[in-house]
C-alpha positions as CSV (number, residue, x, y, z in Angstrom):
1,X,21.6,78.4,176.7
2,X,23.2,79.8,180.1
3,X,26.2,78.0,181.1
4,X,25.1,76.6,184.9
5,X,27.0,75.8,188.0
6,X,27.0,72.9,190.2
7,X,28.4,72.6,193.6
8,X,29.6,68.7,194.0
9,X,30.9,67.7,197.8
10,X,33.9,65.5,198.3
11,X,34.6,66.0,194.9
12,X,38.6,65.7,195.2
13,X,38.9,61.9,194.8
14,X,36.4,59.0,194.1
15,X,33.1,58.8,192.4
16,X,33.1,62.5,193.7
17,X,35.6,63.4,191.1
18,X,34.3,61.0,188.7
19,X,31.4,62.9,188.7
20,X,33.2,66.5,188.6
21,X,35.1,64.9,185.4
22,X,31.8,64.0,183.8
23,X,29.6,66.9,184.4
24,X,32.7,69.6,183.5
25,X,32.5,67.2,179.8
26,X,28.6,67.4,179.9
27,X,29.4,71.4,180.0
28,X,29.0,72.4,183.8
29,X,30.9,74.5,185.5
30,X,31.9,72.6,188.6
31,X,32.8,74.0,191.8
32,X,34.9,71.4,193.9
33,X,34.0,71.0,197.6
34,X,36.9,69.0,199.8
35,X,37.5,68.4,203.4
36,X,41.3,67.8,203.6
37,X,42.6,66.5,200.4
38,X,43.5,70.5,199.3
39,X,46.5,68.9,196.2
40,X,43.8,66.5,194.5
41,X,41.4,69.2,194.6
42,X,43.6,71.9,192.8
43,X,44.3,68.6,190.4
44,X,41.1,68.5,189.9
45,X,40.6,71.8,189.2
46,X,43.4,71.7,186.4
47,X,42.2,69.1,185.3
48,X,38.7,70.7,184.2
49,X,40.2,74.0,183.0
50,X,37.5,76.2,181.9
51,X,34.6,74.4,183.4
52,X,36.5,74.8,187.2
53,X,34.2,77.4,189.5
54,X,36.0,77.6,192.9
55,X,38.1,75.3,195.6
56,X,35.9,75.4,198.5
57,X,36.8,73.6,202.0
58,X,34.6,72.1,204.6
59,X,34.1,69.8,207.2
60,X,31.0,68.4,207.0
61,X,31.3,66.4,210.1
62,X,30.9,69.9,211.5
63,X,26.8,70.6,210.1
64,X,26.9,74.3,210.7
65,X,30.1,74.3,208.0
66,X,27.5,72.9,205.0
67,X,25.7,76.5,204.8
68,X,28.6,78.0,204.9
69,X,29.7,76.1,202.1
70,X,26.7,76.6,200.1
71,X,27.4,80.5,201.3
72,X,30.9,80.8,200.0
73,X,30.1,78.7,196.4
74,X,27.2,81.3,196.0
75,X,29.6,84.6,196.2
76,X,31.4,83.3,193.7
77,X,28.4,83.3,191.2
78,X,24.9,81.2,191.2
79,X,24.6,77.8,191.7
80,X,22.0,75.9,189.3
81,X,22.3,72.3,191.1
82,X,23.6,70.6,193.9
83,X,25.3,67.1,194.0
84,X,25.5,65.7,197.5
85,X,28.3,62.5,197.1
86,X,30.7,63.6,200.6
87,X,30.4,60.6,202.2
88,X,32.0,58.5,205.5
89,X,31.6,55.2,206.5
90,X,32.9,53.4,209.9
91,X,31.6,49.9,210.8
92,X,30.7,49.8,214.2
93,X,28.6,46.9,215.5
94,X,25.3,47.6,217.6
95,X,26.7,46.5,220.8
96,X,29.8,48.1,220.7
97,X,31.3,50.3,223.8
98,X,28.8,53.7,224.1
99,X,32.0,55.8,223.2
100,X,33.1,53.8,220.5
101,X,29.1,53.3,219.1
102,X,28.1,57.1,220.1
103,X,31.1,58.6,217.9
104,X,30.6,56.3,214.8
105,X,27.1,56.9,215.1
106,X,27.4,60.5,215.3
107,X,30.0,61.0,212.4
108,X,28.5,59.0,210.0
109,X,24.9,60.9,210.8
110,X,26.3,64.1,210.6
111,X,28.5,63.5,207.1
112,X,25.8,61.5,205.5
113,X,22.4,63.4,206.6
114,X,23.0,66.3,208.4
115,X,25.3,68.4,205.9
116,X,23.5,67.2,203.0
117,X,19.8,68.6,204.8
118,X,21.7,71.9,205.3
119,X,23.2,72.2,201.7
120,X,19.7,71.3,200.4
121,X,17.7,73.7,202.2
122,X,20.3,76.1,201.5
123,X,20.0,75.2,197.7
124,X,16.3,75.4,197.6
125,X,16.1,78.7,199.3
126,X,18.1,80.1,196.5
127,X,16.8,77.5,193.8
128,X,13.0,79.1,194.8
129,X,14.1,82.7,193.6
130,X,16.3,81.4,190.5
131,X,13.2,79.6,188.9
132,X,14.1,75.9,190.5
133,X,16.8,73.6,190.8
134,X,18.3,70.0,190.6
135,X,19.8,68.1,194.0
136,X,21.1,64.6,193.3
137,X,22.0,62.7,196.6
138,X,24.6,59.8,196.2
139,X,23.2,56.7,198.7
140,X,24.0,53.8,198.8
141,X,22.7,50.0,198.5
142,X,22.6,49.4,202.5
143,X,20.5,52.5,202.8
144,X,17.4,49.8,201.0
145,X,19.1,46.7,202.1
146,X,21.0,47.0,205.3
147,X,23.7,45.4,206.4
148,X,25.6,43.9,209.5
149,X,27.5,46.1,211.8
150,X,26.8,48.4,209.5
151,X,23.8,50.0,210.9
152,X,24.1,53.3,211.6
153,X,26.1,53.6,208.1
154,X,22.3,52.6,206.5
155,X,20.6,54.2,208.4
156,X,22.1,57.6,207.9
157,X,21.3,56.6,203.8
158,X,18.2,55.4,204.3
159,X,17.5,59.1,206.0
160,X,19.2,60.6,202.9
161,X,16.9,58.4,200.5
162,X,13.5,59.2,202.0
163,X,14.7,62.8,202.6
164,X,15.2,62.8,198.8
165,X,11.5,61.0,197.9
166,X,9.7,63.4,200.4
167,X,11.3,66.9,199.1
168,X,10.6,65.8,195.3
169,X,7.0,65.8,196.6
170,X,7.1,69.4,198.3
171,X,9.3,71.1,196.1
172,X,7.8,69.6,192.8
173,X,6.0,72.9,192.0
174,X,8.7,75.3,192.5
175,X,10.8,73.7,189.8
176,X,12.9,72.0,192.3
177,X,13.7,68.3,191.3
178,X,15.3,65.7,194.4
179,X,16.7,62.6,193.0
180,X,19.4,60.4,193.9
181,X,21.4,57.2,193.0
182,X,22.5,54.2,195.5
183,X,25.7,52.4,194.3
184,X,26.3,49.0,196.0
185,X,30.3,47.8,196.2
186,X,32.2,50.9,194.5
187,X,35.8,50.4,193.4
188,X,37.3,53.9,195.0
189,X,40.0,54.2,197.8
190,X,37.0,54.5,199.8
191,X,36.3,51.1,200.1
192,X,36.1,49.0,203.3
193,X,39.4,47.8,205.1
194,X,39.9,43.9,203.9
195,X,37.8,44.4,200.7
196,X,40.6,43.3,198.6
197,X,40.8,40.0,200.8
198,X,37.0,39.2,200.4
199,X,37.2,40.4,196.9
200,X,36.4,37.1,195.3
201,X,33.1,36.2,197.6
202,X,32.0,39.7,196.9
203,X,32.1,39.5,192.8
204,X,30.1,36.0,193.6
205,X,27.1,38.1,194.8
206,X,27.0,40.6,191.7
207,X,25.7,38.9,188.5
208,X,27.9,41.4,186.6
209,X,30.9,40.3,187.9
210,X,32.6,43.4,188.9
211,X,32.3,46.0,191.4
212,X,31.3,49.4,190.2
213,X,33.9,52.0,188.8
214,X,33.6,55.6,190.1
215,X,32.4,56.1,186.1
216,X,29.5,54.3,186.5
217,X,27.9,56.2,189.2
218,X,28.9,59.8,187.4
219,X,27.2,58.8,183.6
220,X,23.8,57.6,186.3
221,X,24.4,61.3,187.9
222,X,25.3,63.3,185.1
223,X,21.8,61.6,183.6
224,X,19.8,62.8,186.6
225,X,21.3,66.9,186.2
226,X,19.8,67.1,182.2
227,X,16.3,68.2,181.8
228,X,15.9,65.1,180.0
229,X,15.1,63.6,183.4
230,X,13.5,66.0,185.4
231,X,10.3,63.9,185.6
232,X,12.7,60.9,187.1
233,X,12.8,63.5,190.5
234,X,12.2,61.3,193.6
235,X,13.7,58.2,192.0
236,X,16.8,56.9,193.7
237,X,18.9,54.4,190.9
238,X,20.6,51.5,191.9
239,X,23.5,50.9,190.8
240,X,24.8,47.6,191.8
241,X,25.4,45.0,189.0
242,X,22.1,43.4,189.1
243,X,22.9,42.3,193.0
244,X,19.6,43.6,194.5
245,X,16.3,44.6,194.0
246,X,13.4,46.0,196.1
């Protein structure tokens, strides 16, 4: 069987490179997207030897930059799948100063939705021609759940989720498969400012008793890219300890 190639954003630190590390070890060859974090991303790359395919930087807080990407990872060879894990998130409350609530809202739309609808409409132009195609979108919890002054942050997943469920639909008979997982409290350097502080009332709402590790959302990821799940497209996995269900 062909070796293939999947294009992961923010993939230079997180569950981003969690998910680079376990995909390069399921065989992929993984071309690493980053914004700004060029040294962990040539780490990265070292790190997965053969199965590295590119360094590629973006901003995707800049939209138009996510075709480009897509552009510049294609050159280099084709791309087989697309994993969508860049991600930002700024709490803002709803009734927050209009310059304060207009750039949050903005950023976090544009990182979260917006690049990832470009990438995957890139993807599935090319995925069409190549015989189909595998997108996994990384979510979140609060894009089922919500959560306060946290509302443009869920809504911007919530987009992303139902984005995913409606393209499985379309795209089913082109051999293009949407899925996606939504991780609740993630242990990365990611993670909110005074988590630490409220770590013990957090653990008390996850049955588990831990946060997720990075690890946990790549093996649910990794699942998603083998054929052994294509008929899993338009599913979105929680991944939260037991902490909620819908």
């Amino acid at each position: 069987m062909a070796v293939k190639r999947v294009l992961v954003t923010g993939a230079s630190r997180g569950i981003g490179r969690a998910i680079a590390l376990k995909l390069a070890s399921d065989g992929w060859q993984v071309a690493i997207h980053y914004n700004s974090a060029r040294a962990e991303a040539e780490s990265l790359a070292f790190e997965l030897g053969n199965n590295s395919s590119g360094i590629y930087s973006a901003n995707l807080s800049e939209p138009d930059q996510a075709a480009q990407l897509w552009g510049a990872a294609k050159a280099d060879g084709q791309v087989d799948a697309l994993v969508n894990n860049a991600g930002i998130y700024i709490p803002v409350p709803f009734t927050a100063p209009e310059i304060e609530f207009e750039a949050a809202r903005k950023a976090m739309f544009a990182v979260n939705f917006e690049s990832p609808l470009k990438l995957i409409r890139s993807a599935v132009l090319d995925f069409a021609t190549q015989g189909g195609g595998t997108v996994v979108n990384v979510a979140s919890r609060v894009g089922f759940r919500g959560e306060a002054n946290a509302s443009m942050y869920a809504a911007s997943k919530a987009a992303l989720i139902n984005l995913t469920r409606s393209l499985a639909v379309e795209l089913a008979k082109q051999n293009i498969t949407i899925s996606g997982i939504a991780p609740g409290w993630v242990d990365t350097s990611m993670a909110r400012d005074g988590m630490q502080d409220r770590l013990p009332s957090i653990l008390e709402t996850i049955p588990l008793g831990r946060m997720a590790s990075p690890e946990d959302c790549a093996e649910v990821t990794a699942f998603l890219l083998r054929p052994q799940a294509k008929y899993l497209s338009g599913v979105v996995v929680d991944i939260n300890g037991a902490s909620y269900f819908h």
